[in-house]
C-alpha positions, 0 to 999 in steps of 0.5 A: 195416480198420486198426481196430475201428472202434467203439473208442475215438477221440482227441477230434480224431476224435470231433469230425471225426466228429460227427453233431450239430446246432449251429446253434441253440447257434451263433446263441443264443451270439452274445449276450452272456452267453449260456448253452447247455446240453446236458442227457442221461444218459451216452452221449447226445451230451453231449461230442460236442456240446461238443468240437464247439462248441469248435471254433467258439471258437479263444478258448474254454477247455473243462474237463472234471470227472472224477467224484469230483474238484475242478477250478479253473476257468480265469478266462480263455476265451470261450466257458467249456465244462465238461463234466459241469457237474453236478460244480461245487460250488455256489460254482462254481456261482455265480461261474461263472454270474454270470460275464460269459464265455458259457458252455456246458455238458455236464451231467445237472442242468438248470441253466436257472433258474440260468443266468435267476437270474444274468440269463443268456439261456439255451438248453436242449438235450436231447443226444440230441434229433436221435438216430433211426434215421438219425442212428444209421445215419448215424453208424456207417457213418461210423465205419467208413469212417473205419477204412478202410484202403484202397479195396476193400469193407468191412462196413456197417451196415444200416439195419435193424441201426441201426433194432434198435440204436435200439429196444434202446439208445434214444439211449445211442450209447455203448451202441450203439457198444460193441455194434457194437464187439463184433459187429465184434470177431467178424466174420471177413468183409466183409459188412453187419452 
C-alpha cells in the first residue's frame, strides 16, 4: 500500500471514490429553480453527495461555511452548492433562496418549508439513506484498492467487519473510516480485517 488507505482524501479523490446515489437529486434539478437537500449529522455522506454533484455542473459554484465564519455568496454559478447551509444567516437565507439559481445544499436544519415558502420545488435527502452494511462494505474495499500501490495481495475488509463497523457507527462513515484508519495503522501483514 502507498498509504493508509482510510486517511485523509483530496476532494478529487473523495468524489472518484463516492458510493452514492444521485439520480433522483439529478432529475429533480432539472427544474427551474429546484432546490435539493441533503440532510444528516457529521460524517453521513453530506460533502460527498454534494462534491459529487458538482461534477454534473461544469456551471455550478460550490462554497463551503467553515464553522464560526461568514462567507459571501457568490452571485454567479448554477447550480448554488453550499455545504454546511445551516450556517447561513438568516438574510442569506432569504436572498438565496429566493434566488433564481437552483440550489443544493449540505446541511444539519431542514430547510424544505423555506425552500416551498420561496416558491422552490424542493427535494429532501437523508445523507445517509443508502448506508448498510453493503455500501459500507462496499466503500472500504474501494478505499483500499485505491491505496494500492502494485499488483499483489492486499488486506480486505470482510463483510463481517463492515456488518460490526455498521452496528457500532451506524451511518457515521467518518466514524467508521477513523476506526479503519487505526486498525490499519497497527496491521504488520496482508490479511483481511
Amino acid at each position: 500500500m502507498r498509504r493508509n488507505p482510510f486517511g485523509e482524501l483530496t476532494a478529487e479523490e473523495r468524489t472518484a471514490l463516492a458510493v452514492v446515489e444521485i439520480g433522483p437529486a439529478l432529475q429533480h434539478l432539472k427544474q427551474p429553480r429546484a432546490a435539493v437537500q441533503f440532510v444528516g449529522e457529521k460524517g453521513y455522506g453530506k460533502t460527498t453527495h454534494l462534491l459529487v454533484l458538482a461534477s454534473h455542473f461544469a456551471q455550478g459554484t460550490y462554497i463551503h461555511i467553515p464553522e464560526g465564519r461568514r462567507v459571501t455568496i457568490p452571485s454567479v454559478g448554477d447550480p448554488l452548492l453550499i455545504d454546511e447551509a445551516q450556517r447561513l444567516t438568516k438574510i442569506q437565507q432569504w436572498l438565496i433562496f429566493r434566488s433564481r439559481r437552483r440550489l443544493i445544499l449540505g446541511t444539519h436544519e431542514d430547510f424544505e418549508q423555506s425552500l416551498c415558502r420561496a416558491g422552490r420545488p424542493a427535494l429532501t435527502i437523508a445523507a445517509d439513506r443508502f448506508t448498510n452494511e453493503g455500501r459500507v462494505h462496499t466503500l472500504l474495499n474501494a478505499r483500499i484498492q485505491f491505496a494500492r500501490r502494485a499488483d499483489g495481495p492486499i488486506p480486505s475488509v470482510t463483510l463481517q467487519t463492515a456488518s460490526r463497523l455498521f452496528t457500532q457507527f451506524g451511518s457515521d462513515i467518518r466514524s467508521i473510516e477513523h476506526s479503519m484508519y487505526q486498525t490499519f495503522q497497527l496491521l504488520r501483514d496482508i490479511q483481511d480485517v
